[in-house]
TIRO-2110 file (N, C-alpha, C; in Angstrom, 1 decimal):
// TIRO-2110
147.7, 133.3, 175.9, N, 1, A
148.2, 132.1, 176.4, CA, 1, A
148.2, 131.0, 175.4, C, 1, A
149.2, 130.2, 175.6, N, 2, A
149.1, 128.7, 174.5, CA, 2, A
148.1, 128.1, 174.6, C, 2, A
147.3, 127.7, 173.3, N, 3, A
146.2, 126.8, 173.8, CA, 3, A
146.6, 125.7, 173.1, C, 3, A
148.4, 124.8, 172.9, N, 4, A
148.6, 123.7, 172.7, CA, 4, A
149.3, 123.5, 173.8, C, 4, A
149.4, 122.0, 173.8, N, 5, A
150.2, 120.8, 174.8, CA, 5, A
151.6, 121.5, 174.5, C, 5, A
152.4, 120.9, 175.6, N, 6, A
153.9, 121.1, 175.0, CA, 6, A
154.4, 120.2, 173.9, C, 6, A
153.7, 119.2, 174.0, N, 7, A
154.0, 118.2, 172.2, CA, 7, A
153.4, 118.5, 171.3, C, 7, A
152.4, 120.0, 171.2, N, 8, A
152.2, 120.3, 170.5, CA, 8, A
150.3, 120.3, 169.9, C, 8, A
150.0, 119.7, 170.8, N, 9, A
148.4, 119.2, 170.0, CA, 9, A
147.3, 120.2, 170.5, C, 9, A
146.7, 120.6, 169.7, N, 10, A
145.5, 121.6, 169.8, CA, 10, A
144.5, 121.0, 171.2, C, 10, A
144.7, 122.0, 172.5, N, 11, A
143.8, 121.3, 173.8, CA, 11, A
142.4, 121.5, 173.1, C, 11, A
141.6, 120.5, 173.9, N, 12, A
140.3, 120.7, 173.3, CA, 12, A
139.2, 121.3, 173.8, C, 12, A
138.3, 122.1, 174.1, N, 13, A
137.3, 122.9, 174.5, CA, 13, A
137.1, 122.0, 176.0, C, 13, A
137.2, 120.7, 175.1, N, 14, A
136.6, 120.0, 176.8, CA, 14, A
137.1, 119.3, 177.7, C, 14, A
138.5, 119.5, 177.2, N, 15, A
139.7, 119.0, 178.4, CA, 15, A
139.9, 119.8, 179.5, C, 15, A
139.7, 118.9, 180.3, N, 16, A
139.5, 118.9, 181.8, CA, 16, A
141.1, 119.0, 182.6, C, 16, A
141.7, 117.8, 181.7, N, 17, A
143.3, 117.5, 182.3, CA, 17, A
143.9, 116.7, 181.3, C, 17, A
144.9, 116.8, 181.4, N, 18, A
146.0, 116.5, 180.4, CA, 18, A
147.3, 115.3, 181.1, C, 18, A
147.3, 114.1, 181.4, N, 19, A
148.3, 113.3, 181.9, CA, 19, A
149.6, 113.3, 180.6, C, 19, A
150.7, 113.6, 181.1, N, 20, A
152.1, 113.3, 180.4, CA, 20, A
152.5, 112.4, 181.1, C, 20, A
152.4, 110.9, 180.1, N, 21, A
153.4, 110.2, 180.7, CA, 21, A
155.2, 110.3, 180.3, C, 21, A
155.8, 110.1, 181.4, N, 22, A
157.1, 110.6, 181.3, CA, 22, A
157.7, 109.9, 181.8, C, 22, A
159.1, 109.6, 181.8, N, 23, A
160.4, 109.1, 181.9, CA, 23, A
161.6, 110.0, 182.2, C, 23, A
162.2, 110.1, 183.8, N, 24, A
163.2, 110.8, 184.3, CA, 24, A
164.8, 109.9, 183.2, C, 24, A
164.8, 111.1, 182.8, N, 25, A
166.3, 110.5, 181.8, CA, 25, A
167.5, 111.6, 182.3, C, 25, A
168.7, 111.4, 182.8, N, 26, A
169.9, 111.6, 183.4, CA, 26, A
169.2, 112.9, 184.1, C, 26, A
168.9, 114.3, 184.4, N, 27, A
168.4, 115.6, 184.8, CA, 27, A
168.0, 116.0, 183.9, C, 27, A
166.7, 115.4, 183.3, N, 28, A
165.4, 115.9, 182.4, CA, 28, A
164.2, 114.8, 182.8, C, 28, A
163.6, 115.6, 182.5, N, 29, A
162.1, 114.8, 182.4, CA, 29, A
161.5, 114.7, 180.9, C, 29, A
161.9, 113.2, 180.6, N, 30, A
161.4, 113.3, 178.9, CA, 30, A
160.0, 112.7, 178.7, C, 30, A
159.4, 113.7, 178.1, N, 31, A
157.8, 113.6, 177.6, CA, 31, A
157.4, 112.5, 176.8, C, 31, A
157.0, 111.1, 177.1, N, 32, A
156.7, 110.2, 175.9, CA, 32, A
155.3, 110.4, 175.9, C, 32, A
154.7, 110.7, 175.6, N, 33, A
153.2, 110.4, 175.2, CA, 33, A
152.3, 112.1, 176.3, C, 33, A
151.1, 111.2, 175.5, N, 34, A
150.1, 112.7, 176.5, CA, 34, A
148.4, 112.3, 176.4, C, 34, A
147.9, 112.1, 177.0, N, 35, A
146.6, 112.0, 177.1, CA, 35, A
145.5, 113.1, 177.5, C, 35, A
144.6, 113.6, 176.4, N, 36, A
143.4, 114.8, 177.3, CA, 36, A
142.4, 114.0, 177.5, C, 36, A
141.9, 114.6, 178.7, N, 37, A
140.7, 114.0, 179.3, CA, 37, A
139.5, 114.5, 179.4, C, 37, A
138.4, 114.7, 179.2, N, 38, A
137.4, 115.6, 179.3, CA, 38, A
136.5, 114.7, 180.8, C, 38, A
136.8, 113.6, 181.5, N, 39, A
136.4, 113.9, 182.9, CA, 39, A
137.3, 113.0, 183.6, C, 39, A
137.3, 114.3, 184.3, N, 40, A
138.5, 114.3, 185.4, CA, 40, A
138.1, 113.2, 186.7, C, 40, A
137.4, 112.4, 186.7, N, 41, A
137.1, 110.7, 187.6, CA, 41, A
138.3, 110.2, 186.2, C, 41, A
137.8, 110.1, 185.7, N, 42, A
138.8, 109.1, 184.7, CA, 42, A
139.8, 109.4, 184.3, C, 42, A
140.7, 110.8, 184.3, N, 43, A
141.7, 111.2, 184.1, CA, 43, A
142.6, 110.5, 185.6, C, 43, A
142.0, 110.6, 186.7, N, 44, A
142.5, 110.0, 188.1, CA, 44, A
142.2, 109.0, 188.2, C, 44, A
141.9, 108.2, 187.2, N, 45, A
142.3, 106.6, 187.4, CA, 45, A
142.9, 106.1, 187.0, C, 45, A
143.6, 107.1, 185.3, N, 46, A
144.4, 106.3, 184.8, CA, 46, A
146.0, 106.5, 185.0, C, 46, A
145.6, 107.7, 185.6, N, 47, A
147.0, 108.6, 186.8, CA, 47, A
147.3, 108.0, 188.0, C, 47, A
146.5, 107.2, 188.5, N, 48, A
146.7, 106.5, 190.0, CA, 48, A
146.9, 105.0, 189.3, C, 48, A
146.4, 104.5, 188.2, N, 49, A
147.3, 102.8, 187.5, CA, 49, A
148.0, 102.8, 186.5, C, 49, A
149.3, 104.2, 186.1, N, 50, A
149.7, 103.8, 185.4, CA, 50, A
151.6, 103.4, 186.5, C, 50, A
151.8, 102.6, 185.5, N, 51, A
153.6, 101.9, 186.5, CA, 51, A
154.5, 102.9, 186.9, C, 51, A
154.7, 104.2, 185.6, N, 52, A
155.7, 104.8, 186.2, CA, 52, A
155.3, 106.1, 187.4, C, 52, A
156.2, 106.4, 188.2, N, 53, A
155.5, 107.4, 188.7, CA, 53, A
156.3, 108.9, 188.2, C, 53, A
156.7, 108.8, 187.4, N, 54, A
157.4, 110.1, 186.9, CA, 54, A
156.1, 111.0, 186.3, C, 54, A
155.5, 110.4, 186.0, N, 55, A
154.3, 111.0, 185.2, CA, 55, A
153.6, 112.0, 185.9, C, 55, A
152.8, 112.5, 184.6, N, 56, A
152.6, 114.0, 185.8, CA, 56, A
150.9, 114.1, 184.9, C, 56, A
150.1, 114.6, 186.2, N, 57, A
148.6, 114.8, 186.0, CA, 57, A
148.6, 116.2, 186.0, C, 57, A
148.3, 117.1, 185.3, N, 58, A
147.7, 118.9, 185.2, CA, 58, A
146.1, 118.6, 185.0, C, 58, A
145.6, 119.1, 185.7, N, 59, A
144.0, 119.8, 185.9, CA, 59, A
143.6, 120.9, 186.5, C, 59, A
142.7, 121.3, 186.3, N, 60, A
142.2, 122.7, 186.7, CA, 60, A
140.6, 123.0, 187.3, C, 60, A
140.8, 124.0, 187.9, N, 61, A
138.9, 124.4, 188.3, CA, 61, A
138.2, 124.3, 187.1, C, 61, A
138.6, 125.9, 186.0, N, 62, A
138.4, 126.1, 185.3, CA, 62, A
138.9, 126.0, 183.7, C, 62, A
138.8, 126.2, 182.4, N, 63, A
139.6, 126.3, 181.6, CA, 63, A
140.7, 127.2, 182.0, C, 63, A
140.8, 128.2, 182.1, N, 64, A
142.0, 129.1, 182.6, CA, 64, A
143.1, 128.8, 183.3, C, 64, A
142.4, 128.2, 184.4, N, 65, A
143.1, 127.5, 185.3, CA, 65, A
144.3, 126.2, 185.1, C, 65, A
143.5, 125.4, 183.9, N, 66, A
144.2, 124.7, 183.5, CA, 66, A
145.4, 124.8, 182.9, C, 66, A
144.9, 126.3, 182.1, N, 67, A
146.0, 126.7, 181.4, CA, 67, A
147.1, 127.4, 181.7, C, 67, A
147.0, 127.8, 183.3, N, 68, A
147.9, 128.4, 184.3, CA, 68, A
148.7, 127.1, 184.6, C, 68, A
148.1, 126.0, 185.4, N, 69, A
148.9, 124.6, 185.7, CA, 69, A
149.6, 124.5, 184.6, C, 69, A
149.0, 124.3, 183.4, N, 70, A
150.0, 123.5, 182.5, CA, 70, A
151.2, 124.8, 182.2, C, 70, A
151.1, 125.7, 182.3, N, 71, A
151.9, 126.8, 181.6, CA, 71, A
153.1, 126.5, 183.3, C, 71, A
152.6, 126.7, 184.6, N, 72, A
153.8, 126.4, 185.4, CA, 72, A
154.4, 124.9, 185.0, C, 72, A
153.9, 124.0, 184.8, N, 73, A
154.8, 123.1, 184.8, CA, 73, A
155.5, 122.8, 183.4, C, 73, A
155.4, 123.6, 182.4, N, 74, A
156.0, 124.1, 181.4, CA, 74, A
157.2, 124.3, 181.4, C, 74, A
156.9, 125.6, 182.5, N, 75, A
158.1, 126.4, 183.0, CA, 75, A
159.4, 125.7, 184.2, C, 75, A
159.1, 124.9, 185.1, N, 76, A
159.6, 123.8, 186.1, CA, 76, A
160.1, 122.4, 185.8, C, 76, A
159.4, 122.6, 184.7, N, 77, A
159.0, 120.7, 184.2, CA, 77, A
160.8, 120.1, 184.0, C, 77, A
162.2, 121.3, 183.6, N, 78, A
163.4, 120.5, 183.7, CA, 78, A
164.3, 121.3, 184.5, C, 78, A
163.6, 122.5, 185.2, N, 79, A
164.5, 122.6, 186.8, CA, 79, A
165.0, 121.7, 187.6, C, 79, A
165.8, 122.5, 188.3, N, 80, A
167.3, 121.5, 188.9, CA, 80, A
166.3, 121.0, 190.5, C, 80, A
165.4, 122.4, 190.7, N, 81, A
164.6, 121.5, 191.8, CA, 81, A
163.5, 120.5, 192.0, C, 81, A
162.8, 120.8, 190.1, N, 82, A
161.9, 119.7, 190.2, CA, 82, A
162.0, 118.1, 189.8, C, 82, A
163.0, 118.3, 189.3, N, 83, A
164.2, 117.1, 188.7, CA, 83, A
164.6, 116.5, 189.8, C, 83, A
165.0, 117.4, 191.1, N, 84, A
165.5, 116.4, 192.6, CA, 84, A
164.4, 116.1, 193.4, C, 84, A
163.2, 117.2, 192.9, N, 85, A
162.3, 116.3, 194.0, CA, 85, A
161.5, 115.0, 193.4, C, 85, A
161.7, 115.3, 192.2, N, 86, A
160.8, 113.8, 191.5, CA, 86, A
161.7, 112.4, 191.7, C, 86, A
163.3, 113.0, 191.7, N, 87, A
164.2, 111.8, 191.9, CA, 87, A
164.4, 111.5, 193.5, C, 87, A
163.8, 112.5, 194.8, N, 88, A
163.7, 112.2, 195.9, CA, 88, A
162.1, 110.8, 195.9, C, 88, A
161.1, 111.3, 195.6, N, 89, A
159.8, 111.1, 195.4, CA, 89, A
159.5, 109.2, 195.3, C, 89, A
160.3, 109.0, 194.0, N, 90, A
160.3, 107.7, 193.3, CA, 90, A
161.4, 106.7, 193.7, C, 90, A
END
């Protein structure tokens, strides 16, 4: 399994969760930035105040797990369905 972000950066042993802040642009979701978090109270604070809400929080039980979330929303992240439900959502 990948053990980088989709922008690329080596995850760290002690990332907990990973926030992409993002921006819905015409039917995509474009990736500006990315933050790892190594604890997850503070990864959900800065996911619950940041403005936009396109943004997206991945966390996990475990490391594995994490790496399952991030790998589905990999794969979803510019589907036709998850594209209408984030533009129903917001």
């Amino acid at each position: 399994m990948n053990r980088k972000t989709i922008m690329g950066s080596e995850i760290s042993e002690s990332t907990v969760a990973i926030l992409y802040l993002c921006k819905l642009k015409d039917n995509s979701l474009e990736l500006l930035s990315e933050v790892q978090f190594t604890d997850i109270g503070l990864a959900l604070d800065y996911y619950a105040n940041i403005p936009n809400p396109e943004s997206q929080l991945i966390t996990g039980e475990d490391k594995e797990d994490l790496y399952k979330h991030l790998q589905r929303f990999y794969e979803r992240k510019d589907t036709e369905n998850f594209i209408n439900y984030l533009k129903e959502t917001i």
